[in-house]
N, C-alpha and C positions, 0 to 999 in steps of 0.2 A: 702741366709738366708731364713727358713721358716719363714713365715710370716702367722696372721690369721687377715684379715680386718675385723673394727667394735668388735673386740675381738669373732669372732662367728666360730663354729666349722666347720661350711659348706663352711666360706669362705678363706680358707687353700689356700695361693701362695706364692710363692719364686721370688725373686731378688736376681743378685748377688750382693755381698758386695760391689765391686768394683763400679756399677750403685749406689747401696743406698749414697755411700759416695758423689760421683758424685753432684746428686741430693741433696744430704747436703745442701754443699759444695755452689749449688745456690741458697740455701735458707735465708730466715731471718735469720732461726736458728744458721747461721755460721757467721754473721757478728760481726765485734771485739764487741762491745760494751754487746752484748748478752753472746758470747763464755768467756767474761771477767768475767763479772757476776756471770755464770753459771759453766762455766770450759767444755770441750770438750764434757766428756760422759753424764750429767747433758742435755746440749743442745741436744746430737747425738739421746737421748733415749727420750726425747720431740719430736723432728723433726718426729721420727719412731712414735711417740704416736698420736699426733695432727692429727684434722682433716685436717689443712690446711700442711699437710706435707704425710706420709703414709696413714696415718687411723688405724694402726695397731698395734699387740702384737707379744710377739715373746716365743720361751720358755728360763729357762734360770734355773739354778740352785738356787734353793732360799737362800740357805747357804752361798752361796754367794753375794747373790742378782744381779740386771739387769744387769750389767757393766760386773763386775766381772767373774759374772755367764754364760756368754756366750762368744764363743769364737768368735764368728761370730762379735760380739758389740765389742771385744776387738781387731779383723782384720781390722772391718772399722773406728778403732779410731785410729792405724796404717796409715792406706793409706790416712786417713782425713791428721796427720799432716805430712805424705812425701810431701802431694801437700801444704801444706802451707808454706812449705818452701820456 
């Protein structure tokens, strides 16, 4: 997934989906009580936003909005819940 830290054009890097989800996945952002709340991509699209998680933005279609709009967000909301299983 491209990624841009701080939301700033210079600072352009990529993770695969598979790492982001990973790193979810040990995060606050995925324990039940928050994912309850929140529901998976609610939390998955905080985790990528937060400072104390990526730091970062992504691009996405806006007709669709963040979730939706990217396929990349809709791959790692995939692999998030095969490992919760």
């Amino acid at each position: 997934m491209k990624l841009w830290k701080e939301n700033k054009n210079d600072k352009q890097w990529e993770l695969d989906n598979r790492e982001i989800a990973k790193q979810f996945l040990k995060s606050k952002y995925a324990e039940l009580d928050y994912l309850n709340y929140y529901g998976i991509g609610r939390a998955l699209t905080s985790f990528i936003c937060a400072s104390d998680g990526l730091n970062s933005v992504w691009d996405w279609d806006e007709k669709k909005g963040s979730i939706d709009g990217s396929p990349d967000v809709l791959e790692i909301i995939k692999i998030c819940r095969e490992a919760m299983k």
